[in-house]
C-alpha positions in Angstrom: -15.5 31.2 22.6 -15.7 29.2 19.6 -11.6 29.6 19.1 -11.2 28.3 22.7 -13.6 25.1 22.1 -11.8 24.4 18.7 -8.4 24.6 20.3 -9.6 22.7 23.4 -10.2 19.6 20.8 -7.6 19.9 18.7 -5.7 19.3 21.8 -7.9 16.7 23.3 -7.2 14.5 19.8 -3.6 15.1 20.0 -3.6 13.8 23.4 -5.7 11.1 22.2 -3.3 10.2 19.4 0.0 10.3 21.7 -1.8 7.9 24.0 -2.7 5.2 21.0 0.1 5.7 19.0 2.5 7.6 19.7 6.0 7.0 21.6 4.8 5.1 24.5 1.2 4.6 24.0 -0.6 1.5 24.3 0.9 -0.2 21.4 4.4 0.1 23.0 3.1 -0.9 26.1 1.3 -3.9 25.0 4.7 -5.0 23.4 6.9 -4.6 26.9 3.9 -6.5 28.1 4.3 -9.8 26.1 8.2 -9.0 26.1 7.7 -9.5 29.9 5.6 -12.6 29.6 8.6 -13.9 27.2 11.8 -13.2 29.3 9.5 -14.5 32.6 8.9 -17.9 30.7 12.4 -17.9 29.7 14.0 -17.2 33.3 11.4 -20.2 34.8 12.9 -22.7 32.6 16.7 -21.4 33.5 15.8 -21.5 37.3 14.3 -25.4 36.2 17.4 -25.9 34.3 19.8 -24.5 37.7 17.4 -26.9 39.9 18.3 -30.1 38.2 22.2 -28.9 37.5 22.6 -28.2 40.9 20.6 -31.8 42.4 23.5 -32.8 40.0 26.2 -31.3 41.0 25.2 -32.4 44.7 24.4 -35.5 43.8 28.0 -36.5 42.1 29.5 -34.4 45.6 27.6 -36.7 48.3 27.4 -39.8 46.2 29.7 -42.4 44.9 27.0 -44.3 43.2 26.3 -41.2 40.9 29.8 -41.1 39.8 30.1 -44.8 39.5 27.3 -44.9 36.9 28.7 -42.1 34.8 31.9 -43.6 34.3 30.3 -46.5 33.5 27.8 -44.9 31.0 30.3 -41.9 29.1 33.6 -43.1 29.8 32.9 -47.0 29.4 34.9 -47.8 32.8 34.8 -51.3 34.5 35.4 -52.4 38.0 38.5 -54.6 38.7 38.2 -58.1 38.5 34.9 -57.2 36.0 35.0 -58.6 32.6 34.0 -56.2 29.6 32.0 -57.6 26.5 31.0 -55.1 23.1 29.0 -57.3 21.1 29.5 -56.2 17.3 26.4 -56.7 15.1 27.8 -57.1 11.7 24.6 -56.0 9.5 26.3 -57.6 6.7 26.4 -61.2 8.0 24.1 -64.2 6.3 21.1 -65.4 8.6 21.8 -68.2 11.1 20.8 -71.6 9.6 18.2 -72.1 11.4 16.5 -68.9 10.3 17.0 -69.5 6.2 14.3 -70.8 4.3 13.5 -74.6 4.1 14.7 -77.0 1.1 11.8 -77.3 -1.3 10.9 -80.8 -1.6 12.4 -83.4 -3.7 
């Protein structure tokens, strides 16, 4: 009888320890949990990511306004009869007159 009950909790804690540690106890399970959390975050902000590319893509396909203002904005395109300025700032240039300091007086 005594043989049996040792045997029946040597087996109970080596249950026990397969369930905490071993190959796919709670540790491991834990882990695929937040792994989960993770790649579920992750696949939200793709799907965000499709939603705007596509309102894009649908957008530059039903809209001439859309593709008006990129060509304006990345390819620096003008309308006919529109007249182009680029205003250089030269950062070495001396101050306007107006802005130097006043003669000390006489």
């Amino acid at each position: 009888m005594r043989v049996l009950l040792l045997l029946l909790v040597a087996l109970l804690a080596l249950l026990q320890y397969r369930f905490w540690l071993g190959s796919g106890g709670q540790h491991e399970v834990a882990a695929l949990r937040g792994q989960v959390l993770r790649q579920q975050a992750e696949n939200q902000r793709l799907r965000e990511r499709n939603a705007a590319l596509a309102a894009e893509v649908e957008d530059l396909k039903s809209g001439e306004a859309a593709v008006e203002e990129r060509a304006r904005s990345e390819l620096g395109m003008v309308k006919p009869g529109e007249t182009f300025y680029r205003v250089i700032e030269d950062g070495n240039a001396a101050p306007a007159p107006s802005a130097q300091a006043p003669d000390p007086p006489r």
